[in-house]
N, C-alpha and C positions, 0 to 999 in steps of 0.2 A: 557879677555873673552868677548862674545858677544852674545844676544838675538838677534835674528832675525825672526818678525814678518810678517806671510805671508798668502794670502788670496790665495786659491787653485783653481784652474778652474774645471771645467766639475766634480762636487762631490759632490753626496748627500746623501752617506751614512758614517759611521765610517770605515765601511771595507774600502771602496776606498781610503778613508783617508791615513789608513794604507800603501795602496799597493802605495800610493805617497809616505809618508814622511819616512817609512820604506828606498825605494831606494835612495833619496836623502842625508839619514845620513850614511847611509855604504858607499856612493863616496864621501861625505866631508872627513870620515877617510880614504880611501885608495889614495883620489887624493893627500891631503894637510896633512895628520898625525895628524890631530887634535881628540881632543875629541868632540864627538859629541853628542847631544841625543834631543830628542822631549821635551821640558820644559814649555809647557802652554797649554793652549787652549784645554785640551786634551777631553772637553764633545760637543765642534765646530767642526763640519765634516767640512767646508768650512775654517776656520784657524787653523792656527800651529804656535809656536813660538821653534823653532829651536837655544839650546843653545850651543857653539861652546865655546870650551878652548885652548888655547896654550900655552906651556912653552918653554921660550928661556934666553938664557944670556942676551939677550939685547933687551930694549924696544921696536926698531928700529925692529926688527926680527918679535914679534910680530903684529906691526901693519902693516907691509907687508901683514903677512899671513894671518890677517882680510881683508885687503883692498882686497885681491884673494879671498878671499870668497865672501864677499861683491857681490862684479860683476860676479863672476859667480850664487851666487842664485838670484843677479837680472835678470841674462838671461835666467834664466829656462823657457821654454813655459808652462808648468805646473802650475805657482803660478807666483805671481806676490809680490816682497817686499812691504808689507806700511809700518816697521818701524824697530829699531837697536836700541840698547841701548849696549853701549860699553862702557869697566872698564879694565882700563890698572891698575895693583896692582903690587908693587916687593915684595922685604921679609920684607923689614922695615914696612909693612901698619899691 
């Protein structure tokens, strides 16, 4: 699983907030099949922490499908990434 922390452009109300990070979590689950959802920041119009899960057999599986996330919300024109906090866990933790 991974936090990904992100400072929004052009946004100064809660609505507009919304009308970003609402769009950006329905294409992280329909591009990549992950779980997705808003997990911080949630009284900052201007940041969002965006918390992303994946489940796979193999560790290798999942840090792909972070690394594809990774780079595409750092290229959104929309927000800009300042930070990631990532937790690879199997069944033994």
């Amino acid at each position: 699983m991974a936090a990904f922390d992100l400072l929004l452009h052009e946004v100064s109300t809660l609505k507009q907030k919304r009308s970003v990070v609402r769009p950006l979590v329905a294409e992280l689950q329909r591009r990549y099949g992950v779980a997705a959802a808003e997990t911080g920041h949630h009284d900052l119009y201007r940041r969002t922490e965006i918390g992303v899960a994946v489940v796979a057999g193999e560790p290798a599986h999942c840090t792909t499908v972070l690394d594809t996330v990774e780079r595409w919300l750092a290229a959104r024109p929309e927000a800009d990434l300042v930070g990631l906090n990532r937790q690879l866990r199997s069944i033994d933790d």
